[in-house]
MARLO-408004 format. One record per residue: residue number from 1; z negated, y negated, x negated of N, C-alpha, C in turn. Coordinates in nm, 2 decimals, always signed. Each point is the difference from the previous one (the first is absolute). Example, Ala and Ser with C-alpha at 12.3 -4.5 7.8 and 13.67 -1.06 7.14 Angstrom:
BEGIN
SITE  num     n_w     n_v     n_u    ca_w    ca_v    ca_u     c_w     c_v     c_u
SITE    1   -0.78   +0.57   -1.32   +0.00   -0.12   +0.09   +0.00   -0.12   -0.09
SITE    2   +0.07   -0.11   +0.04   +0.00   -0.11   -0.09   -0.08   -0.11   +0.08
# end
This chain:
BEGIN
SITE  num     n_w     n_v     n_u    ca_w    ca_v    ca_u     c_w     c_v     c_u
SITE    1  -13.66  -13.41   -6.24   +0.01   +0.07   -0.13   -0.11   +0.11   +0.00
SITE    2   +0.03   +0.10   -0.08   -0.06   +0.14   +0.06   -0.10   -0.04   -0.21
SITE    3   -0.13   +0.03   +0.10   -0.10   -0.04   -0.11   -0.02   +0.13   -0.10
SITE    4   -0.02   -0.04   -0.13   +0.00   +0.05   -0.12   -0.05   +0.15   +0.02
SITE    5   -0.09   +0.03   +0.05   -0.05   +0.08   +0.03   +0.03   +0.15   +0.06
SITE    6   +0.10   -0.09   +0.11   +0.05   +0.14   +0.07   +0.14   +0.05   -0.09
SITE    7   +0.06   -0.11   -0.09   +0.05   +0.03   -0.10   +0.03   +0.10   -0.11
SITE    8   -0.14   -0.01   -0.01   -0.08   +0.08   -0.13   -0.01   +0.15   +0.07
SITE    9   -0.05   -0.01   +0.14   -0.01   +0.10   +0.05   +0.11   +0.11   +0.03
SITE   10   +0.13   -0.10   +0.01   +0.11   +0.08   +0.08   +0.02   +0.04   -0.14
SITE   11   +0.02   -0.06   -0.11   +0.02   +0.07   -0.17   -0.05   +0.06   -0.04
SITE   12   -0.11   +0.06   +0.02   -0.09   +0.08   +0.00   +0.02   +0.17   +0.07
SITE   13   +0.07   -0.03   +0.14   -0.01   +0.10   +0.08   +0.14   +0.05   -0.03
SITE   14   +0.13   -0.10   -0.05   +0.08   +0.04   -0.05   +0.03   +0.10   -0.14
SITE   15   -0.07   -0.02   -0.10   -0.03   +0.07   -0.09   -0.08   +0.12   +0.00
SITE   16   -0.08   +0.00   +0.11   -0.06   +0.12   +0.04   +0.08   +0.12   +0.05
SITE   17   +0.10   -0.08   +0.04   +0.09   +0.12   +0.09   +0.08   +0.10   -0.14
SITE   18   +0.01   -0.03   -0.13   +0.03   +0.03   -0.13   -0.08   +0.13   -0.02
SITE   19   +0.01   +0.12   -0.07   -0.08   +0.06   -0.03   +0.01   -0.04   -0.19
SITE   20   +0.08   +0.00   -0.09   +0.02   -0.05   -0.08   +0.00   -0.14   -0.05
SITE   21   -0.03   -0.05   -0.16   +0.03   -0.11   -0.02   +0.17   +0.00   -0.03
SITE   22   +0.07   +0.12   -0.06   +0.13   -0.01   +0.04   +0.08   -0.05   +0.07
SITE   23   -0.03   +0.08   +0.14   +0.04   -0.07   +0.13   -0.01   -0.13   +0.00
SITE   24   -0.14   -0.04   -0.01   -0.01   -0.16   +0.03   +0.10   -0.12   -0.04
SITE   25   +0.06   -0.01   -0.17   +0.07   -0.04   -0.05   +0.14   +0.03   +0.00
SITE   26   +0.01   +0.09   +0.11   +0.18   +0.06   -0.01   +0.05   -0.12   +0.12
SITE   27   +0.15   +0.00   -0.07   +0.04   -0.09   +0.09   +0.18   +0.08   +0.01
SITE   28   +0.04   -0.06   +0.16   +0.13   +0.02   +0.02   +0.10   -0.05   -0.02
SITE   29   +0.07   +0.03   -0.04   +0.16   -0.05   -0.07   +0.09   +0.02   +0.08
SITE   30   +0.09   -0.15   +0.08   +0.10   +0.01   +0.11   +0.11   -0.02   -0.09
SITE   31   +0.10   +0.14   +0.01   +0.15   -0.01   -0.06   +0.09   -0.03   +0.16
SITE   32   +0.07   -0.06   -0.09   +0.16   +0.04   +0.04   +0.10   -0.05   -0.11
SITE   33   +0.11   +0.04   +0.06   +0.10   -0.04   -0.08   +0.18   -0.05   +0.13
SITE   34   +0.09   -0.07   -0.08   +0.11   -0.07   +0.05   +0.10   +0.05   -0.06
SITE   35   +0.15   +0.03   +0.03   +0.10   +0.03   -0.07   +0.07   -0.11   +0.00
SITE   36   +0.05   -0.07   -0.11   +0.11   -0.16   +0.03   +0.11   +0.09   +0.00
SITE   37   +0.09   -0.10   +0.03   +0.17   +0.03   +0.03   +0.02   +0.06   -0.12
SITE   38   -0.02   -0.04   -0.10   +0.10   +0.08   -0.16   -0.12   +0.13   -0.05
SITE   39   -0.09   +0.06   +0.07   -0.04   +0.10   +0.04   -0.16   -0.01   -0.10
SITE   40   -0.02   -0.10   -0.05   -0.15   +0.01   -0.08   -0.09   +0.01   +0.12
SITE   41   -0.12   +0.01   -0.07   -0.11   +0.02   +0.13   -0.08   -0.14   -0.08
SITE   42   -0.06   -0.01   +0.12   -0.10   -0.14   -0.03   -0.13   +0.12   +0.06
SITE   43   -0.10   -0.01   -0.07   -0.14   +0.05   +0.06   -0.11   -0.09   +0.02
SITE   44   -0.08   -0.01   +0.05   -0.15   -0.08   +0.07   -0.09   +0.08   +0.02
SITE   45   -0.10   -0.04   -0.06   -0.08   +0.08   +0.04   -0.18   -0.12   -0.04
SITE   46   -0.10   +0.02   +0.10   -0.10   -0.11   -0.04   -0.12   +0.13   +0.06
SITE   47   -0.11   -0.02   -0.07   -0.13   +0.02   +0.02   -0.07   -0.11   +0.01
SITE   48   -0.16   +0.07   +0.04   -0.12   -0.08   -0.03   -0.06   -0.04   -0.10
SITE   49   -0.04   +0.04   -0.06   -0.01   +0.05   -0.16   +0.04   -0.06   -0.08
SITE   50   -0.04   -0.13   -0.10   +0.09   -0.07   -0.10   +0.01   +0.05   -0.09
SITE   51   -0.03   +0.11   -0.06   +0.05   +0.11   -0.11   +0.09   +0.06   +0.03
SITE   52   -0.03   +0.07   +0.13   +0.15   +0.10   +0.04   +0.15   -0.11   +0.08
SITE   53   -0.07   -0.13   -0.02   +0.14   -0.09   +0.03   +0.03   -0.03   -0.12
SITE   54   -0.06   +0.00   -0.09   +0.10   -0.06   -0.15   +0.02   +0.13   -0.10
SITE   55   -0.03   +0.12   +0.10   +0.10   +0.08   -0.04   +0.14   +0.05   +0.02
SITE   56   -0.05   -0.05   +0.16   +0.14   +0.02   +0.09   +0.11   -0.13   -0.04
SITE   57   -0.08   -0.12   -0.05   +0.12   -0.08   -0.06   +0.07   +0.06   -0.13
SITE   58   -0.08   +0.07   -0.08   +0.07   +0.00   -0.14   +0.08   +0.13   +0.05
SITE   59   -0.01   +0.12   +0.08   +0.08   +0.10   +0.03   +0.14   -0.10   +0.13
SITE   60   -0.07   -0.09   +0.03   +0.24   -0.07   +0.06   -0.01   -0.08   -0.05
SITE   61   -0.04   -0.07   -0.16   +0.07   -0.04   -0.06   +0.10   +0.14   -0.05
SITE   62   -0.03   +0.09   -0.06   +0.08   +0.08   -0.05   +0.09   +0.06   +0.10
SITE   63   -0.02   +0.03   +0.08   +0.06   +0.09   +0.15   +0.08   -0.06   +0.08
SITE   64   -0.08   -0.14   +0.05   +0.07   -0.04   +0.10   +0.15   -0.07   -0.02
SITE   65   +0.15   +0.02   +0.07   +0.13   -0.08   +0.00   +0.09   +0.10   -0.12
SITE   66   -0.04   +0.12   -0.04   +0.06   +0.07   -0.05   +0.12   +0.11   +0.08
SITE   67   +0.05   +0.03   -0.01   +0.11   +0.11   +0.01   -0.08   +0.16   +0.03
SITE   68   +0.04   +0.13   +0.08   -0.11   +0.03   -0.01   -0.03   +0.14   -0.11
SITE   69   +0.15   +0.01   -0.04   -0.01   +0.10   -0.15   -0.08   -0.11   -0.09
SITE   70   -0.01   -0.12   -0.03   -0.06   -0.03   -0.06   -0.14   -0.02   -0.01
SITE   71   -0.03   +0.02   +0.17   -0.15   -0.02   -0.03   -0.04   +0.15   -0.02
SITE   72   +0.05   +0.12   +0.01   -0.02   +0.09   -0.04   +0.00   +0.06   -0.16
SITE   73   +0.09   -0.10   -0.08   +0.03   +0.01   -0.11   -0.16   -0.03   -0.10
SITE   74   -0.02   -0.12   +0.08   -0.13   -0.04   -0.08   -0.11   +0.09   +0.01
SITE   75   -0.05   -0.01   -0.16   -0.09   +0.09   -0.05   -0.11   -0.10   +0.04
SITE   76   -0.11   +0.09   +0.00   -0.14   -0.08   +0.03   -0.12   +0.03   -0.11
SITE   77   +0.10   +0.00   -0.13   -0.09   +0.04   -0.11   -0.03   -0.20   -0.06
SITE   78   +0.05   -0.08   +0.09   +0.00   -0.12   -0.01   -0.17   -0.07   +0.02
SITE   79   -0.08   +0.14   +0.08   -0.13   -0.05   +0.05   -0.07   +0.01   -0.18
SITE   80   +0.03   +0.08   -0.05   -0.07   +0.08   -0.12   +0.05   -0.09   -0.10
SITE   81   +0.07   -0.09   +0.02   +0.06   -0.05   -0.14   -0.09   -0.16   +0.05
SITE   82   -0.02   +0.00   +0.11   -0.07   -0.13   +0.00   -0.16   -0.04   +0.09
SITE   83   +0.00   +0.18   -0.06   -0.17   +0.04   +0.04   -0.08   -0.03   +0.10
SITE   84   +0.08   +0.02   +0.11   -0.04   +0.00   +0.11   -0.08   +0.11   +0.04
SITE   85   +0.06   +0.13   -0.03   -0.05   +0.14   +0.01   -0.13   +0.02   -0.05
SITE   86   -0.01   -0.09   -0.09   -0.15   +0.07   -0.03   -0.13   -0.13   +0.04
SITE   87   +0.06   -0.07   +0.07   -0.10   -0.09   +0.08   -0.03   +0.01   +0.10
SITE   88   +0.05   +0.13   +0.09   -0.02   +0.02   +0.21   -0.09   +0.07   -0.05
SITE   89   -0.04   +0.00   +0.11   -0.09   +0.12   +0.07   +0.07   +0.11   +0.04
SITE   90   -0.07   +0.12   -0.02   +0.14   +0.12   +0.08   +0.00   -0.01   +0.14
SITE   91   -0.02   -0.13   +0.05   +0.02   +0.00   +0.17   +0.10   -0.14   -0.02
SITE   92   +0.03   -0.06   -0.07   +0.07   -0.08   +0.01   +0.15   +0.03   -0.12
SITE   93   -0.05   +0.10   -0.08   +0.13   +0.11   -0.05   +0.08   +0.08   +0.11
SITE   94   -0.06   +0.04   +0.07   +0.01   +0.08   +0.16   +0.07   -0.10   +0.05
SITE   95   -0.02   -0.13   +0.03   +0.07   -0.10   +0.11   +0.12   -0.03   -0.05
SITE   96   -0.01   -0.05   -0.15   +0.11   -0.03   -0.07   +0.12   +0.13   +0.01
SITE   97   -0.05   +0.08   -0.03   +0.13   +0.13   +0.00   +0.01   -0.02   +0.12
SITE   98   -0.06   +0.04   +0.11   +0.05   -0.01   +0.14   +0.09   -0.10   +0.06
SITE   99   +0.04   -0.11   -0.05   +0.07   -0.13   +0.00   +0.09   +0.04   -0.06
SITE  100   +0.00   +0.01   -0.11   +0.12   +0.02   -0.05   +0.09   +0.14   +0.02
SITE  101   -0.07   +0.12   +0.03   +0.06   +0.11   +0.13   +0.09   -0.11   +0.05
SITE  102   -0.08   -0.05   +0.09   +0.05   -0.03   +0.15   +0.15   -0.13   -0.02
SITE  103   -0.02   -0.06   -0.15   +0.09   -0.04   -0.03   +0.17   +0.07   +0.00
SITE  104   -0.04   +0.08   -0.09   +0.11   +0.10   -0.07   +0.04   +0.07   +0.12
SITE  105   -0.09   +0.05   +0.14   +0.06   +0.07   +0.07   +0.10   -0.09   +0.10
SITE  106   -0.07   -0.10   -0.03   +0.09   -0.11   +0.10   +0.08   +0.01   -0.03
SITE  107   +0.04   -0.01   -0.15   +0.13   -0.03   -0.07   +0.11   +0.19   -0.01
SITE  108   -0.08   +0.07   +0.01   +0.07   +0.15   +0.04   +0.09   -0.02   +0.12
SITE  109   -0.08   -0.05   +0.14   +0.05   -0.03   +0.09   +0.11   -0.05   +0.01
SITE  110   -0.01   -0.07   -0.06   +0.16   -0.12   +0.01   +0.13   +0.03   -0.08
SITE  111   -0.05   +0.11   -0.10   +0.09   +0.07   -0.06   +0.05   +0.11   +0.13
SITE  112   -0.01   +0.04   +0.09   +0.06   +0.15   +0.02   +0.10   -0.09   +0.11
# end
C-alpha cells in the first residue's frame, strides 16, 4: 500500500500542473449517443463530477428515447422555470449548453 504521504504528494504535484483554480475543478463529460430501431436516440453520457452527473441525469431524463424532431422541439426555457440557471456557475452554464448542443446536434444528424 503506497503510504499517505507519497499520496499527498502525487495530489499536490497534480494540482500544480493547473495554472487556475478553474481548471482544477473542471471536469470531463463522456457523450454518446444510440439510435433504436423505431429511430429515437437513447444518449449516455457520465462524468467525474457529482454535480455535472446530476445534471447530465436531469438533461436524459428529458432527451434521452425521444424521436429526433422532438428532441429538437424542446425548449430549454425548462432550466429557468425550475431555476437551475441561476444556480451554475458560468463554467458549468458553459457545460450545460454544450451538452445539450451536442444533444440537438445528434438529433440534426438523424434527421437528414
Amino acid at each position: 500500500m503506497t503510504d499517505y504521504n507519497e499520496q499527498i504528494a502525487e495530489l499536490i504535484d497534480d494540482f500544480s500542473f493547473f495554472e487556475n483554480w478553474e481548471d482544477k475543478y473542471q471536469s470531463v463529460v463522456y457523450f454518446s449517443n444510440s439510435v433504436n430501431n423505431d429511430g429515437s436516440i437513447n444518449f449516455m453520457a457520465n462524468s467525474d463530477a457529482a454535480i455535472v452527473q446530476g445534471l447530465i441525469a436531469l438533461m436524459l431524463k428529458v432527451y434521452s428515447g425521444r424521436k429526433p424532431q422532438e428532441i429538437l422541439d424542446i425548449d430549454t426555457n425548462f432550466l429557468e422555470q425550475i431555476g437551475l440557471d441561476e444556480h451554475l456557475s458560468p463554467t458549468r452554464k458553459n457545460g450545460l449548453s454544450s451538452l445539450i448542443s451536442s444533444i440537438k446536434n445528434a438529433a440534426k444528424l438523424e434527421l437528414v
